[in-house]
PDB file with SEQRES, HELIX, SHEET and CRYST1 records, atoms N, CA, C and O in Angstrom:
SEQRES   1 A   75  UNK UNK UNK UNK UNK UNK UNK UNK UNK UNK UNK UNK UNK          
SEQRES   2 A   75  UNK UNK UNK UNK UNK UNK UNK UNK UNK UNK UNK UNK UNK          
SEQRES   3 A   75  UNK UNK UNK UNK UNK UNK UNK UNK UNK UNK UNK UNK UNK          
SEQRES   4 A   75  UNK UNK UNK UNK UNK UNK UNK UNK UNK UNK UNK UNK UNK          
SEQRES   5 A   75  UNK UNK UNK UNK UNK UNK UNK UNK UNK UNK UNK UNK UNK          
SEQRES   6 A   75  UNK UNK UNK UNK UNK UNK UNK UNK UNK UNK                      
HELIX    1 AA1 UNK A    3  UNK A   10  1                                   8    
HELIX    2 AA2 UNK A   11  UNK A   13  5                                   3    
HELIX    3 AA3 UNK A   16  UNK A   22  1                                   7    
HELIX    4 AA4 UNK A   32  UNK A   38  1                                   7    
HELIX    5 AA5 UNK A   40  UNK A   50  1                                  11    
HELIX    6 AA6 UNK A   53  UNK A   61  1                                   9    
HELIX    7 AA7 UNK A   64  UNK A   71  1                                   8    
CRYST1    1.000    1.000    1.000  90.00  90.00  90.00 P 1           1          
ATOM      1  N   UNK A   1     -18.796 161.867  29.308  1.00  0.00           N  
ATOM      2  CA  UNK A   1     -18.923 160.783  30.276  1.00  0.00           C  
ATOM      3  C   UNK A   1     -17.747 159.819  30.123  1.00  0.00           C  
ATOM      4  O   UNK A   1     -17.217 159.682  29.020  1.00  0.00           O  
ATOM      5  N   UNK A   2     -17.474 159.384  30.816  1.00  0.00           N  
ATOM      6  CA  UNK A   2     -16.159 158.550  30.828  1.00  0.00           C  
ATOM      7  C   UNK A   2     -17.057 156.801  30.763  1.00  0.00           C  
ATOM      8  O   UNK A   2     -18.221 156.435  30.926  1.00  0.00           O  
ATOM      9  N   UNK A   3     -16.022 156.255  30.507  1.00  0.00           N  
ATOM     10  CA  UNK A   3     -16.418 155.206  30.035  1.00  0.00           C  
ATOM     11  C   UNK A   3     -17.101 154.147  31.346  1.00  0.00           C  
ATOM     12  O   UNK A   3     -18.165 153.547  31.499  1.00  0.00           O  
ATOM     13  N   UNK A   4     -15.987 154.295  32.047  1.00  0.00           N  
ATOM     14  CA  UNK A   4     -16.904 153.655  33.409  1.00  0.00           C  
ATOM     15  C   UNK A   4     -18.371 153.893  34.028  1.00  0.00           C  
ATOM     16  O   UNK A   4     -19.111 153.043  34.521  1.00  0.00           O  
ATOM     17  N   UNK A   5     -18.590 155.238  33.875  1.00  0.00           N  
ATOM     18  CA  UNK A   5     -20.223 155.837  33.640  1.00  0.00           C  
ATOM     19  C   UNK A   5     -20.973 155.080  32.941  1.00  0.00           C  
ATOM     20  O   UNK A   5     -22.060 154.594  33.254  1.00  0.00           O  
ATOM     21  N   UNK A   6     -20.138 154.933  31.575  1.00  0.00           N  
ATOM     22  CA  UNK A   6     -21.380 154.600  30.595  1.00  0.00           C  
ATOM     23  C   UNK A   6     -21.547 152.905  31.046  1.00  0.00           C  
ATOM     24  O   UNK A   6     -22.556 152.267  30.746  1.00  0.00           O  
ATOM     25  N   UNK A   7     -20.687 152.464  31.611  1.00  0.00           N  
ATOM     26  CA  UNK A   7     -20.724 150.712  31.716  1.00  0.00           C  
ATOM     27  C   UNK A   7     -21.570 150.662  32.960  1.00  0.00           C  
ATOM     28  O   UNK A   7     -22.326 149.691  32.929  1.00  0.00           O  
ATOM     29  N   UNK A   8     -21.679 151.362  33.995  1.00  0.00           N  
ATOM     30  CA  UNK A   8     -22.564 151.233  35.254  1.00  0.00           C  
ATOM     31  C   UNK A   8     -23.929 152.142  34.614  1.00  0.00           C  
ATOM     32  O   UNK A   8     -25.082 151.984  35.015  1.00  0.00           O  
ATOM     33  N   UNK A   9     -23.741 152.582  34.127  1.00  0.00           N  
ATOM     34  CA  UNK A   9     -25.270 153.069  33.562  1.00  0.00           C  
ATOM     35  C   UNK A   9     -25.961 152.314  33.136  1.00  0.00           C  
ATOM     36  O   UNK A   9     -27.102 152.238  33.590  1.00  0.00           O  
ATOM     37  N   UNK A  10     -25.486 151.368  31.984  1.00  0.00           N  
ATOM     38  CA  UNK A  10     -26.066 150.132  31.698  1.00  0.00           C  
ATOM     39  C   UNK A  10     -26.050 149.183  32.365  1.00  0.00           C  
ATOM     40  O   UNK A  10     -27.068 148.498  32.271  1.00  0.00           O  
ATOM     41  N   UNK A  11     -25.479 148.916  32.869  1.00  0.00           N  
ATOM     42  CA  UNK A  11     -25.370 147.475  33.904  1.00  0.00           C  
ATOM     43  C   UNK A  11     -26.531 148.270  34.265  1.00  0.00           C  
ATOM     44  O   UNK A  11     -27.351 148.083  33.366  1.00  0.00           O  
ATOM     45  N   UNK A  12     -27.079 149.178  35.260  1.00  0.00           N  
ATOM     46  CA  UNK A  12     -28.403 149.455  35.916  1.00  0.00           C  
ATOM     47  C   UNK A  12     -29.226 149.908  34.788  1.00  0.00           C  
ATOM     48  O   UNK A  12     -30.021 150.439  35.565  1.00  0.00           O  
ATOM     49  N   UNK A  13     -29.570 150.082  34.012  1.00  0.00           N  
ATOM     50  CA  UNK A  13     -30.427 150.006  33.024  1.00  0.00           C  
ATOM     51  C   UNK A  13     -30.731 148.465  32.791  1.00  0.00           C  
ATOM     52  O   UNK A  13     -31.874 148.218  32.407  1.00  0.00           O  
ATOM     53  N   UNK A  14     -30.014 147.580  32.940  1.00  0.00           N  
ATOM     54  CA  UNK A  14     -30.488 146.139  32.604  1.00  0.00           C  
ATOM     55  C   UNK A  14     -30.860 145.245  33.610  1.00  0.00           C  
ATOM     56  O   UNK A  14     -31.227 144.075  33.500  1.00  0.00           O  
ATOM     57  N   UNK A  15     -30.697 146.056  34.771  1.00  0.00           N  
ATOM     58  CA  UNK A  15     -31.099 145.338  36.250  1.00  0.00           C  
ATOM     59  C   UNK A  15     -32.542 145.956  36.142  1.00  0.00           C  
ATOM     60  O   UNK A  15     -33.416 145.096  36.246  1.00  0.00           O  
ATOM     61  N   UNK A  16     -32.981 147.176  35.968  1.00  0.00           N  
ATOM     62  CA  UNK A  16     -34.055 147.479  35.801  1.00  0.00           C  
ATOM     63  C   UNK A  16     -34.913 146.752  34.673  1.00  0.00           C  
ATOM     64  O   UNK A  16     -36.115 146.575  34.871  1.00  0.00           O  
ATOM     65  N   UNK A  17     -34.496 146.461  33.857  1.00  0.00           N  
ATOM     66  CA  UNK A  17     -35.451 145.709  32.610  1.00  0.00           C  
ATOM     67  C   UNK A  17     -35.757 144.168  33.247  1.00  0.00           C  
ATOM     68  O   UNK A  17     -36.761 143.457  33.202  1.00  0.00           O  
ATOM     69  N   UNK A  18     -34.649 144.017  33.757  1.00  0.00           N  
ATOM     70  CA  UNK A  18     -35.081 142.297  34.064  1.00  0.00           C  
ATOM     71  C   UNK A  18     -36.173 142.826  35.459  1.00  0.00           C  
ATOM     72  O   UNK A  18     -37.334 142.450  35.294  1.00  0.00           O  
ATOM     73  N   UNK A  19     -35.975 143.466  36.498  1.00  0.00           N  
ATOM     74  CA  UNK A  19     -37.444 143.753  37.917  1.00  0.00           C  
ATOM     75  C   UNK A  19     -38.421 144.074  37.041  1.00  0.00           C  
ATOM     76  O   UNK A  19     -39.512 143.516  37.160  1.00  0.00           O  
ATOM     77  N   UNK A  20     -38.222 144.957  36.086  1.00  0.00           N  
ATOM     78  CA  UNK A  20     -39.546 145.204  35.740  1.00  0.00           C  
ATOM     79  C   UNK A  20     -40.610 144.270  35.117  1.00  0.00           C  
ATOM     80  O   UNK A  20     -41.768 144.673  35.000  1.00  0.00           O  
ATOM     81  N   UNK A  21     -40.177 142.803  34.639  1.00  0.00           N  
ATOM     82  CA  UNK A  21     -40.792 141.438  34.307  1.00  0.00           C  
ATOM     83  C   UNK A  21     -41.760 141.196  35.774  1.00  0.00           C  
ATOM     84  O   UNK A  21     -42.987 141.125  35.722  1.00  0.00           O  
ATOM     85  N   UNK A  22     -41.027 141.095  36.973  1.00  0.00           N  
ATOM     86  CA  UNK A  22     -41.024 140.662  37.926  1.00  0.00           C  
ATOM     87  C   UNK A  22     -42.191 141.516  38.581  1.00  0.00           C  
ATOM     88  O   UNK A  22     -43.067 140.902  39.190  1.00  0.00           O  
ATOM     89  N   UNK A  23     -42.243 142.735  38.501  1.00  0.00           N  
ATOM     90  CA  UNK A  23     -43.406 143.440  39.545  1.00  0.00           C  
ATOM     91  C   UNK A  23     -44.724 143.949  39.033  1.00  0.00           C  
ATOM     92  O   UNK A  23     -45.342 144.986  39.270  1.00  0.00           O  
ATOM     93  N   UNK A  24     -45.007 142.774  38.155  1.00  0.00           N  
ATOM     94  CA  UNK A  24     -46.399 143.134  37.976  1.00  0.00           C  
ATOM     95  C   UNK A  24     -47.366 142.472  38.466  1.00  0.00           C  
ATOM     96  O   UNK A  24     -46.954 141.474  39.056  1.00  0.00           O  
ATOM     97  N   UNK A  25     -48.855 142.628  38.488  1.00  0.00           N  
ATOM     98  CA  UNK A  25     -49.358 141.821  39.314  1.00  0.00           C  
ATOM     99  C   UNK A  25     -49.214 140.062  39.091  1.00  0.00           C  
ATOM    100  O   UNK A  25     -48.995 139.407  38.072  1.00  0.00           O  
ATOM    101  N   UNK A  26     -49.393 139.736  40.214  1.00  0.00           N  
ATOM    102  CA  UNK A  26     -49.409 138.066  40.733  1.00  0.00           C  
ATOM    103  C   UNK A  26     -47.844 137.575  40.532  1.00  0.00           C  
ATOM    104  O   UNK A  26     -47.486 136.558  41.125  1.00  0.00           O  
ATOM    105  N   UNK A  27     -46.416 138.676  39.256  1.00  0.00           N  
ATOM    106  CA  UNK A  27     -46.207 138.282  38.874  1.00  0.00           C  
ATOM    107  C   UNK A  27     -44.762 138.044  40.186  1.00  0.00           C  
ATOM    108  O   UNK A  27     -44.149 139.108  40.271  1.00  0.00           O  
ATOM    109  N   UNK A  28     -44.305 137.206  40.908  1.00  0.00           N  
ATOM    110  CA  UNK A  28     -42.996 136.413  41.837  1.00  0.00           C  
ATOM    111  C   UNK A  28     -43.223 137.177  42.808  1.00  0.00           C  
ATOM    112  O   UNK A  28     -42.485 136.958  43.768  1.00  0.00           O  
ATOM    113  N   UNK A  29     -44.362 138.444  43.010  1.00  0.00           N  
ATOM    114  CA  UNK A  29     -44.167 138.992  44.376  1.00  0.00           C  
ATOM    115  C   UNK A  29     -46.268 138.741  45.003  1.00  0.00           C  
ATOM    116  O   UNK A  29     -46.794 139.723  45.526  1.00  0.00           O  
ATOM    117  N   UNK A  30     -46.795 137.928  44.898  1.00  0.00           N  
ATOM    118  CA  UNK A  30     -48.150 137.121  45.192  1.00  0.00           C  
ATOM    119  C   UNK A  30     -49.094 138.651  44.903  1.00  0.00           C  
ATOM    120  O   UNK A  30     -50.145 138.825  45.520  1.00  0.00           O  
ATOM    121  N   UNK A  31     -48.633 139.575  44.018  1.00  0.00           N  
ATOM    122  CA  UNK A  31     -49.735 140.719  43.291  1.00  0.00           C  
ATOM    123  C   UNK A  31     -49.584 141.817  44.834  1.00  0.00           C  
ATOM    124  O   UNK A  31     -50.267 142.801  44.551  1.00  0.00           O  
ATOM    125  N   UNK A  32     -49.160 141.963  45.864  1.00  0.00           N  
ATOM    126  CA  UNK A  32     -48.873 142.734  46.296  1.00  0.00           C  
ATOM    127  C   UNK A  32     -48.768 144.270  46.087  1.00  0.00           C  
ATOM    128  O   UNK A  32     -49.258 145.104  46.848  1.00  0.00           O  
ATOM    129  N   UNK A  33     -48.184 144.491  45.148  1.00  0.00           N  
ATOM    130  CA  UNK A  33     -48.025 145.661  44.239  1.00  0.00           C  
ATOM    131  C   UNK A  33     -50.026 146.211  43.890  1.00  0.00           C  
ATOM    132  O   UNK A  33     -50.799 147.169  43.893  1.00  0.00           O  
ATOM    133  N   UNK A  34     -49.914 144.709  43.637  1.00  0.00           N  
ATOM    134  CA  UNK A  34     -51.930 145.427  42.682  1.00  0.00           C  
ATOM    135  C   UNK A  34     -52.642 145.458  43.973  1.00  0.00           C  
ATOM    136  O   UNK A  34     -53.474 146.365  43.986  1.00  0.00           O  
ATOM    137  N   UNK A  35     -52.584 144.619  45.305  1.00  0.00           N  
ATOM    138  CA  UNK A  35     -53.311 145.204  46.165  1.00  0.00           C  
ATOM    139  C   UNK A  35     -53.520 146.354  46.546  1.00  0.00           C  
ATOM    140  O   UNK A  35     -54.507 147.075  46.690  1.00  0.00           O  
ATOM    141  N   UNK A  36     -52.033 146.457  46.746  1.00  0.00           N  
ATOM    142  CA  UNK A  36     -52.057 147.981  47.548  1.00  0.00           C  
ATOM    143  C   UNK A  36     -52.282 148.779  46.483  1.00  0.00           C  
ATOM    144  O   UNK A  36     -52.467 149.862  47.038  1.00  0.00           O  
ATOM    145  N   UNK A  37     -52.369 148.929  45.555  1.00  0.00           N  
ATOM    146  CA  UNK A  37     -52.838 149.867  44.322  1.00  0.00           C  
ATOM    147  C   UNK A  37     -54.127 150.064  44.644  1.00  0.00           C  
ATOM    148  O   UNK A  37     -54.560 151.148  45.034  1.00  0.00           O  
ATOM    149  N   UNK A  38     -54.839 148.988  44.492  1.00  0.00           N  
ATOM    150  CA  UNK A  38     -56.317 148.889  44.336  1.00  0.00           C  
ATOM    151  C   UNK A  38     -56.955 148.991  45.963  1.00  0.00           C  
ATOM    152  O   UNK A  38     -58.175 149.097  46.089  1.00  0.00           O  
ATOM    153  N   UNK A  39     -56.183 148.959  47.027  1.00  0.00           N  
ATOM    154  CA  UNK A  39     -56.953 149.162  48.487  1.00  0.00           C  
ATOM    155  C   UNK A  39     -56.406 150.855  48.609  1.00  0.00           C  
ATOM    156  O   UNK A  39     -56.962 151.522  49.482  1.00  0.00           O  
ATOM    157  N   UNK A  40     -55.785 151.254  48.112  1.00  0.00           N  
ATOM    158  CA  UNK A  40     -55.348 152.514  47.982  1.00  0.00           C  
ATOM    159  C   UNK A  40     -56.488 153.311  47.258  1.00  0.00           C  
ATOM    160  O   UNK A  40     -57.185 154.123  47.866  1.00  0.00           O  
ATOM    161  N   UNK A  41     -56.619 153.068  46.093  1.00  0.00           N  
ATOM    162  CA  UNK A  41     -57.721 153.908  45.103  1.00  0.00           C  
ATOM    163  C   UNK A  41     -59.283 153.295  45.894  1.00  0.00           C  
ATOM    164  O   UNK A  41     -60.362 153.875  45.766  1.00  0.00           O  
ATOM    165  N   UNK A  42     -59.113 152.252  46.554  1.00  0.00           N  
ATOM    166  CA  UNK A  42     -60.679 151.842  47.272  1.00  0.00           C  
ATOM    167  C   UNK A  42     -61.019 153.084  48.155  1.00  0.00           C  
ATOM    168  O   UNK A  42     -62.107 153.659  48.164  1.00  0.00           O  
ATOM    169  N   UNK A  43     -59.613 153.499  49.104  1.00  0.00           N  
ATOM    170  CA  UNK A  43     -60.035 154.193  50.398  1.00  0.00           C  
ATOM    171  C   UNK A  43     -60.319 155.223  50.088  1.00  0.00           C  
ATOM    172  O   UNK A  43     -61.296 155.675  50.685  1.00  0.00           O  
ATOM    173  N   UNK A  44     -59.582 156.240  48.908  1.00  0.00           N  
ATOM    174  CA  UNK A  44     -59.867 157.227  48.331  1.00  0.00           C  
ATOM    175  C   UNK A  44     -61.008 157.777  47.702  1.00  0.00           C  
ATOM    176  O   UNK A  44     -61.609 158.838  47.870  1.00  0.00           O  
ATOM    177  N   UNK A  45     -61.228 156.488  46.677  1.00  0.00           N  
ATOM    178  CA  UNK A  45     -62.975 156.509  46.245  1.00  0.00           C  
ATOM    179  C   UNK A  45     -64.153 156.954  47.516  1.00  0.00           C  
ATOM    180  O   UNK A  45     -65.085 157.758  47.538  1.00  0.00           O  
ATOM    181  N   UNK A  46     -63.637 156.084  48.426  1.00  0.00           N  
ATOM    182  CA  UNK A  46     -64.764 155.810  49.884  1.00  0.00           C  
ATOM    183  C   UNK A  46     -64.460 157.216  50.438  1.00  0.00           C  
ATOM    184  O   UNK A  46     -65.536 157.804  50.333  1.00  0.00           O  
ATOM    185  N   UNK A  47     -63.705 157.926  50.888  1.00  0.00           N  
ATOM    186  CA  UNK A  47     -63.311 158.874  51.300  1.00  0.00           C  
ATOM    187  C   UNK A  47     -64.089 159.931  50.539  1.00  0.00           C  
ATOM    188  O   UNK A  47     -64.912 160.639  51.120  1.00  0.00           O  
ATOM    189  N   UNK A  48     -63.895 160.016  49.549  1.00  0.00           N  
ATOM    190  CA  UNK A  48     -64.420 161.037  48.811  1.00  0.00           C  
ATOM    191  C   UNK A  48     -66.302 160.975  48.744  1.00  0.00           C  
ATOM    192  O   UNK A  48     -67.075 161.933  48.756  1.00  0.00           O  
ATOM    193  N   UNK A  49     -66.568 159.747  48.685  1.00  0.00           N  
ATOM    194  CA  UNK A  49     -67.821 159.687  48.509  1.00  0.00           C  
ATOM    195  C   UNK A  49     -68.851 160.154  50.186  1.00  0.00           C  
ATOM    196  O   UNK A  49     -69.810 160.875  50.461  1.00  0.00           O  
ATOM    197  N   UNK A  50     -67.932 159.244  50.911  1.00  0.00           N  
ATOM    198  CA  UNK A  50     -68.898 159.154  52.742  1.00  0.00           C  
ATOM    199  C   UNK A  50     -67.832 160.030  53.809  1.00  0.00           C  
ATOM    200  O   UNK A  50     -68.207 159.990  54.981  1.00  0.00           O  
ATOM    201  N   UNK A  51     -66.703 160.724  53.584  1.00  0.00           N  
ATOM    202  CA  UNK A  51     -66.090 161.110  54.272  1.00  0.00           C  
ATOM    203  C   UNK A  51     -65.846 160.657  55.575  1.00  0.00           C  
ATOM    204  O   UNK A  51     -65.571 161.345  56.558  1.00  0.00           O  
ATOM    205  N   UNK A  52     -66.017 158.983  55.471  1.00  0.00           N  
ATOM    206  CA  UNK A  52     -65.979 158.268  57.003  1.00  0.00           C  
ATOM    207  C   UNK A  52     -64.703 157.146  57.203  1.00  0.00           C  
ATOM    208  O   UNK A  52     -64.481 156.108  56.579  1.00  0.00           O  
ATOM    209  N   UNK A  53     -64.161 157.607  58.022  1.00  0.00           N  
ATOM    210  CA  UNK A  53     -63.119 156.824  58.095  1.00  0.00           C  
ATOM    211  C   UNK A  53     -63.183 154.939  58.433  1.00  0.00           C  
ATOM    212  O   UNK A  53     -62.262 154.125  58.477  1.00  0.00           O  
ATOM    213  N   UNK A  54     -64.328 154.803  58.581  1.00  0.00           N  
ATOM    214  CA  UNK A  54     -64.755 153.049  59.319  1.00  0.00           C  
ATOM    215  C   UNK A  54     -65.342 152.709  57.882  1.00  0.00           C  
ATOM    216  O   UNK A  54     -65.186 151.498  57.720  1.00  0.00           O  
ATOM    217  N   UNK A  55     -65.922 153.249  56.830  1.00  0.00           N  
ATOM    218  CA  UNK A  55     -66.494 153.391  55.464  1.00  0.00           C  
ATOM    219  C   UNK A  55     -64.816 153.144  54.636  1.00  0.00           C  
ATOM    220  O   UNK A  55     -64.665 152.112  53.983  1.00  0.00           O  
ATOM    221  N   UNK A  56     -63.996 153.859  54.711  1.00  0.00           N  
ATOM    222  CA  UNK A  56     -62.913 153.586  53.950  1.00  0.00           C  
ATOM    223  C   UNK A  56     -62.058 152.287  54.291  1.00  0.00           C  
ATOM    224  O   UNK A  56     -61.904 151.370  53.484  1.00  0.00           O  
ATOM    225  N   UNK A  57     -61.544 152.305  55.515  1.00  0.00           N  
ATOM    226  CA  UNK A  57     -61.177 150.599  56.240  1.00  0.00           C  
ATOM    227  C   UNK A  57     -62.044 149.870  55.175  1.00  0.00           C  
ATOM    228  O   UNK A  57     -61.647 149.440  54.092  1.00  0.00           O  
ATOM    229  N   UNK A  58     -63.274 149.813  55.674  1.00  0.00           N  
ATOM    230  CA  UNK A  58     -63.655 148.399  54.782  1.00  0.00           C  
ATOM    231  C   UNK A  58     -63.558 148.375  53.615  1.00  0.00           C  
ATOM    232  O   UNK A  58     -63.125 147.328  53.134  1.00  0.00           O  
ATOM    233  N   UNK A  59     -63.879 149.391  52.776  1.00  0.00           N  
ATOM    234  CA  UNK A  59     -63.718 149.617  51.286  1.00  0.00           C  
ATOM    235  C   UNK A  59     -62.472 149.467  50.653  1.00  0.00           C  
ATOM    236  O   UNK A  59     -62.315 149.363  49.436  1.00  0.00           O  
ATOM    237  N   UNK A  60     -61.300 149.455  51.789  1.00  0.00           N  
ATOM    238  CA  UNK A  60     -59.697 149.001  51.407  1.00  0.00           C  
ATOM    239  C   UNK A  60     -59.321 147.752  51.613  1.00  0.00           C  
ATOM    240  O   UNK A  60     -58.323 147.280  51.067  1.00  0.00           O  
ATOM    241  N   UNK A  61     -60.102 147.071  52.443  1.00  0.00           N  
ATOM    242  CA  UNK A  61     -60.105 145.605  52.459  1.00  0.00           C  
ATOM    243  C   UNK A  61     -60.647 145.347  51.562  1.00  0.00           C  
ATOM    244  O   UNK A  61     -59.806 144.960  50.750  1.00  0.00           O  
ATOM    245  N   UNK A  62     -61.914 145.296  51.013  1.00  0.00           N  
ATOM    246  CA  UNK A  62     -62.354 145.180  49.733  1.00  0.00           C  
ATOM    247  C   UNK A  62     -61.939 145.302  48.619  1.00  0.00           C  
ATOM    248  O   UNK A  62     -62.189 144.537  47.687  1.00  0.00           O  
ATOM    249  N   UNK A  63     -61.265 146.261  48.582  1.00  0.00           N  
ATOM    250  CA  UNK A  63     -60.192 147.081  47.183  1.00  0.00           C  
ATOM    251  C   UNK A  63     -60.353 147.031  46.230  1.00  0.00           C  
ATOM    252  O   UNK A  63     -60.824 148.078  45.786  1.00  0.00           O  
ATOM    253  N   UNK A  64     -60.119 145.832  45.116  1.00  0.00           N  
ATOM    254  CA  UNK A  64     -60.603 145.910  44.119  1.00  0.00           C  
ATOM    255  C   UNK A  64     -62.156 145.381  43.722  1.00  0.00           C  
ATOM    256  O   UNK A  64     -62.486 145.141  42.561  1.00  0.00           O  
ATOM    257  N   UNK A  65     -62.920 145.261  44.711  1.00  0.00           N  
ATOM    258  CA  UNK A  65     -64.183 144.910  44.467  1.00  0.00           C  
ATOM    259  C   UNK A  65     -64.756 146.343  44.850  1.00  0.00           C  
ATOM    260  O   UNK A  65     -65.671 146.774  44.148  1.00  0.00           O  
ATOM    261  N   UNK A  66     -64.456 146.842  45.533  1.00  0.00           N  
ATOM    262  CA  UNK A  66     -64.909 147.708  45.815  1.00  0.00           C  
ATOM    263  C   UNK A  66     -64.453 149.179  44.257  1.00  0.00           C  
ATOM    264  O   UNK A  66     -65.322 149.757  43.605  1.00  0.00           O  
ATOM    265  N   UNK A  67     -63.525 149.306  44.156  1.00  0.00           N  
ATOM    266  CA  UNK A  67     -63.181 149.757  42.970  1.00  0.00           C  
ATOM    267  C   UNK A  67     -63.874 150.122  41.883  1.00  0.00           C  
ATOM    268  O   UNK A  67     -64.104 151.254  41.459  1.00  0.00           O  
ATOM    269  N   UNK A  68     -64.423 148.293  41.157  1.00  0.00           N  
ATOM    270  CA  UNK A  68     -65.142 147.816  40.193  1.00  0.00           C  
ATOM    271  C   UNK A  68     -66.474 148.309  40.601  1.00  0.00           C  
ATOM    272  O   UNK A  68     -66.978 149.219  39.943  1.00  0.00           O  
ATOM    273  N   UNK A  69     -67.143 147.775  41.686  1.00  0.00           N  
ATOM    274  CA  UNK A  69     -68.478 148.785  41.999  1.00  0.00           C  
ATOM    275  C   UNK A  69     -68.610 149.882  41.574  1.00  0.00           C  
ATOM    276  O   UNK A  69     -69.229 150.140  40.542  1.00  0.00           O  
ATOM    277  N   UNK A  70     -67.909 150.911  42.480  1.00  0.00           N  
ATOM    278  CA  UNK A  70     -67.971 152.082  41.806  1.00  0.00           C  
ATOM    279  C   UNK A  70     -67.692 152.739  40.684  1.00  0.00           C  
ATOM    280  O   UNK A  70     -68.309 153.748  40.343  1.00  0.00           O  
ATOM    281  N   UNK A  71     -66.655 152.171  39.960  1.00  0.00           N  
ATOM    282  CA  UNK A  71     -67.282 152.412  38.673  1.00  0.00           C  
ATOM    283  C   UNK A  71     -68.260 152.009  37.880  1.00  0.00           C  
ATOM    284  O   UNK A  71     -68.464 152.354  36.716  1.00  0.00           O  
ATOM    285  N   UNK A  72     -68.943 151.168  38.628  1.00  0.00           N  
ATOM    286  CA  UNK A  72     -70.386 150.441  37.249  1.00  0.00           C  
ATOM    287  C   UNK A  72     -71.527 150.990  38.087  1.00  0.00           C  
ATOM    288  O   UNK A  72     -72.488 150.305  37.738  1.00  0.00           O  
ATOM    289  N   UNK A  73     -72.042 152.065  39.223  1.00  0.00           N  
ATOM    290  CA  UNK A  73     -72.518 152.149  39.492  1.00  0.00           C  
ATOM    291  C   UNK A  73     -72.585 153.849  40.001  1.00  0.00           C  
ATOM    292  O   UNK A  73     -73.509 154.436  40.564  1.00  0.00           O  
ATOM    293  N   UNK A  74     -71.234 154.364  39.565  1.00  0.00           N  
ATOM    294  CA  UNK A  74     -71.041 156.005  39.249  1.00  0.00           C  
ATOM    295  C   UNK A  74     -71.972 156.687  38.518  1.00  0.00           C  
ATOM    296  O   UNK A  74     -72.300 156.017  37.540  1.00  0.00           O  
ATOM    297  N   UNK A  75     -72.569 157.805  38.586  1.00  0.00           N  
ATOM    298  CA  UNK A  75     -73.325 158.551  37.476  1.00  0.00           C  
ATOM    299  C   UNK A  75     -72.128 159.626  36.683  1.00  0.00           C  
ATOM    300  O   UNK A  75     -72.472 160.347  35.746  1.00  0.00           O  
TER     301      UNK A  75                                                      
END                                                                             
């Protein structure tokens, strides 16, 4: 590798360490990231359980409440 490689390799290796502070939940982007995580795994849960698409909508608005339910109430 030539040396200029290795200096832009790191330079982006350290742009990545400092975003990665930044995109966790609530953390400079208002948790965005954890919504859509958690309205994502909501619709899926719902999907799988009622196979109804008006059942998943709401259960993705819900998201992480909906989430937490189902797991404390799974067999």
């Amino acid at each position: 590798m030539a040396t200029d490689d290795v200096a832009t390799l790191e330079a982006r290796v350290a742009e990545l360490e400092k975003r990665r502070g930044k995109c966790r939940c609530g953390g400079g982007h208002g948790g965005t990231g954890c919504w859509a995580l958690g309205s994502s795994i909501a619709v899926v849960l719902s999907w799988t359980r009622s196979t109804s698409i008006l059942w998943a909508i709401l259960h993705g608005i819900f998201s992480w409440g909906y989430v937490i339910y189902y797991a404390v109430t799974r067999k």
